[in-house]
C-alpha positions in Angstrom: -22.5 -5.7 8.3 -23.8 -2.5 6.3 -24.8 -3.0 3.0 -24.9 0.1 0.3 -24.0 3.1 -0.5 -21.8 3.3 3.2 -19.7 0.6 2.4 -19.1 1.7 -1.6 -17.8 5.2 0.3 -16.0 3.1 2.8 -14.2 1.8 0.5 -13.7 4.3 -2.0 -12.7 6.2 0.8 -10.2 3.7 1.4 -9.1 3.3 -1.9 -8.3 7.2 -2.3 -6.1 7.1 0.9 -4.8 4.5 -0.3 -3.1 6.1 -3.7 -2.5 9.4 -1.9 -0.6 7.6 0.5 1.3 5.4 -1.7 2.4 8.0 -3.6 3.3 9.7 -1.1 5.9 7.0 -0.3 6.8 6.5 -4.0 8.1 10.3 -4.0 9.5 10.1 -0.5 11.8 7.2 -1.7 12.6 9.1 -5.0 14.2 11.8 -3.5 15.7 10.0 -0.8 17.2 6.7 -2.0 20.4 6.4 -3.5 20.7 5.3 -6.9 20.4 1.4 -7.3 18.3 -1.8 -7.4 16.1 -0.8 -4.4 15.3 2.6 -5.8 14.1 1.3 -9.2 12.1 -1.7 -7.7 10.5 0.4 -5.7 9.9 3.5 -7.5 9.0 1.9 -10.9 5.9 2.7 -12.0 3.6 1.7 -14.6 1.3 4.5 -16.9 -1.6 3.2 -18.6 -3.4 6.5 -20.8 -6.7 6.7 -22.1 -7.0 9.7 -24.6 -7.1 12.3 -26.5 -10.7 11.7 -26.3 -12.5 14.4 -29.3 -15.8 15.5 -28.4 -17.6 17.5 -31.6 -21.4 19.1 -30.7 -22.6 21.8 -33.0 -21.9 24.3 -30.9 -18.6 23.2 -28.7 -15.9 20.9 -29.5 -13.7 19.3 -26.8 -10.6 17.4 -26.4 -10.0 15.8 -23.0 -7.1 13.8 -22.3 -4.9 12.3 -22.6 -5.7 11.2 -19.1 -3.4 8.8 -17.5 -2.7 6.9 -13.7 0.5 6.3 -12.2 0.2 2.4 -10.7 3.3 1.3 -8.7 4.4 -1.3 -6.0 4.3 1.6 -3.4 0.6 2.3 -4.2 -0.5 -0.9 -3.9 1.5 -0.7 -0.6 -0.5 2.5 0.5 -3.7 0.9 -0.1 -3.1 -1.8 2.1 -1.9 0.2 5.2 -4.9 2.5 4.3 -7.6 -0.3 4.6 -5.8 -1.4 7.3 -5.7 1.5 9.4 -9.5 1.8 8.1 -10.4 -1.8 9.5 -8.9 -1.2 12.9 -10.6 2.4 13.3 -13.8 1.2 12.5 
């Protein structure tokens, strides 16, 4: 078993796949599934924000934000099939 930095990419490599896939999927179903229960189940997503964040230096002043990440069912989904298709290729 590798231990370090190769197995913090692994799985932040993982982890990335994972959300791209996911929502992937989420907008897939969107446009696809007809209005109902199934279609909000799965397509409901939940938005935490952090932000506006005010940066003031002498010479520069900043606002970043407010910065915010989609979490739903069908991400969590994507990151499973992800680290499973990880797992079996490696």
């Amino acid at each position: 078993m590798t231990i370090g930095p190769r197995r913090l990419a692994f799985y932040l490599g993982v982890l990335s796949a994972g959300f791209i896939l996911g929502g992937f999927l989420s907008a897939l179903l969107k446009r696809f599934l007809p209005a109902g229960p199934a279609k909000e189940f799965f397509t409901w997503t939940v938005t935490p924000t952090v932000g506006p964040l005010h940066l003031d230096l002498v010479i520069l002043q900043m606002t970043l934000g407010p910065v915010g990440l989609q979490v739903s069912l069908l991400g969590f989904v994507g990151i499973v099939i992800a680290y499973l298709v990880a797992r079996s290729l490696f």
